[in-house]
C-alpha positions in Angstrom: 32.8 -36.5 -34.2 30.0 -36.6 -31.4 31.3 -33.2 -30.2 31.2 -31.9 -33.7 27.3 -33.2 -34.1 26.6 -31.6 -30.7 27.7 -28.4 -31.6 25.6 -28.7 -35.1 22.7 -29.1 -32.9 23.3 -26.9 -30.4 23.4 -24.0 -33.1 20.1 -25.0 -34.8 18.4 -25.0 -31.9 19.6 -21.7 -31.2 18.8 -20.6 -34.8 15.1 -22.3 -34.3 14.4 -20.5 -30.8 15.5 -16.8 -32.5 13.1 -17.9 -35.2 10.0 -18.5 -33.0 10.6 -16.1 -29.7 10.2 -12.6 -30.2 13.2 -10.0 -29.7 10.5 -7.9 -27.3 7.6 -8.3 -25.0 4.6 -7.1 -26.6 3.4 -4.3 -24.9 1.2 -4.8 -21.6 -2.5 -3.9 -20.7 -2.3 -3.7 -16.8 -0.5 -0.5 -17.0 2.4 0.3 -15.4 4.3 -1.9 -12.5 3.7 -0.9 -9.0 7.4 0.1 -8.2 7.5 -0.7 -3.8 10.5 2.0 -3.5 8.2 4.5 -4.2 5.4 5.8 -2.2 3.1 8.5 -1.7 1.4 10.5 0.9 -2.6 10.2 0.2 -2.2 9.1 -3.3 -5.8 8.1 -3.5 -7.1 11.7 -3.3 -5.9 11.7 -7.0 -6.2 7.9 -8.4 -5.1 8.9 -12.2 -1.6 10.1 -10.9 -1.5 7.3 -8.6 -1.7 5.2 -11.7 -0.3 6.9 -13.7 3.9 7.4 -11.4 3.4 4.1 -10.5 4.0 4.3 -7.0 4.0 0.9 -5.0 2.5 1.8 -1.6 1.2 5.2 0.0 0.7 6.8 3.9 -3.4 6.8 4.7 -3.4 9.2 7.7 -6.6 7.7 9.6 -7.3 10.2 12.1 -8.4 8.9 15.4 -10.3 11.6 16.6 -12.8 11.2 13.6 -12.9 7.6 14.1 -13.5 7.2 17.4 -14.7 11.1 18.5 -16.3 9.9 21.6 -15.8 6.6 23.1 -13.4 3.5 22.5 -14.7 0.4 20.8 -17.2 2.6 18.3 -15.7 2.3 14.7 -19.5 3.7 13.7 -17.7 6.7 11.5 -14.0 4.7 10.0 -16.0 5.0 6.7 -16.7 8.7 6.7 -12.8 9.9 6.7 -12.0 7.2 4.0 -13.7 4.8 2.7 -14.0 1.5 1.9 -14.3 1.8 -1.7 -11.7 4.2 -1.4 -8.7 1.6 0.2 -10.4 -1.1 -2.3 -9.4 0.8 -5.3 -5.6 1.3 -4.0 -5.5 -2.7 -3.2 -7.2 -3.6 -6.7 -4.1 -1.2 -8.1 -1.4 -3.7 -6.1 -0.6 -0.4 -4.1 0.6 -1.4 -0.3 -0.9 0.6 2.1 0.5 2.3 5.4 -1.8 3.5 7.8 -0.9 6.8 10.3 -3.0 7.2 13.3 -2.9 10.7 14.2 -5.0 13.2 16.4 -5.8 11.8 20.0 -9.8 12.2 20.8 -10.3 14.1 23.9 -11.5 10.9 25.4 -8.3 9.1 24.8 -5.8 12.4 26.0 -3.5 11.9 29.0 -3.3 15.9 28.9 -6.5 17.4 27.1 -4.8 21.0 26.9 -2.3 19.4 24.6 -5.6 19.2 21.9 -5.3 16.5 19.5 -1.8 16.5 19.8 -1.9 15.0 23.5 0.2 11.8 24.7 -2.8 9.0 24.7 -3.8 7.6 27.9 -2.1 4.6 29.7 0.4 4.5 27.1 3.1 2.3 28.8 0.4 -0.1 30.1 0.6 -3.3 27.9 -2.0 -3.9 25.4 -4.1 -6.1 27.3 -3.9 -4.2 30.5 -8.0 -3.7 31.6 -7.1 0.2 32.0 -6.1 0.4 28.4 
């Protein structure tokens, strides 16, 4: 008998949560879900596709030799090659971001003929070597 009551119960509650949750989400207002497996390759020089594949993170290139054109320890230009408004957007999105150095400065070159493609300086000292 108690089993029998259980199972009576057990069915209207069933037939009472059908009743009051939807079958389906309603439709959302954030847009579409930052998907992580996806990426793309300076997505934020077009932000309405960016938004619009839902890509979950993308490669900045952030290149050195812009940053840093004539000494170490002067970030004075970072914001000219991208901005910050620019990574702000991307973060507000949920996008992940990657940054790529690339292109040594002339200061920084272990073989200035090389261009900016050149080895950097004291590259197997350690990081807190005082000639790096």
């Amino acid at each position: 008998m108690r089993t029998v009551r259980f199972s009576i119960g057990l069915f209207a509650l069933a037939i009472l949560a059908s009743a009051v949750v939807p079958a389906h989400a309603a439709p959302s207002a954030v847009g579409p879900v930052a998907d992580t497996r996806f990426g793309i390759a300076e997505g934020f020089r077009n932000p309405s596709v960016m938004a619009d594949i839902g890509a979950g993170w993308e490669r900045l290139i952030l290149p050195w030799d812009q940053i840093q054109p004539d000494k170490p320890g002067d970030f004075s230009k970072l914001s000219q090659s991208l901005t910050r408004a620019q990574i702000q957007t991307e973060l507000n999105r949920g996008t992940k971001i990657a940054g790529l150095f690339q292109f040594t400065p002339g200061w920084a070159a272990s073989n200035p003929d090389d261009g900016k493609r050149s080895v950097t300086r004291n590259v197997g000292l350690a990081f807190d070597d005082p000639n790096n």
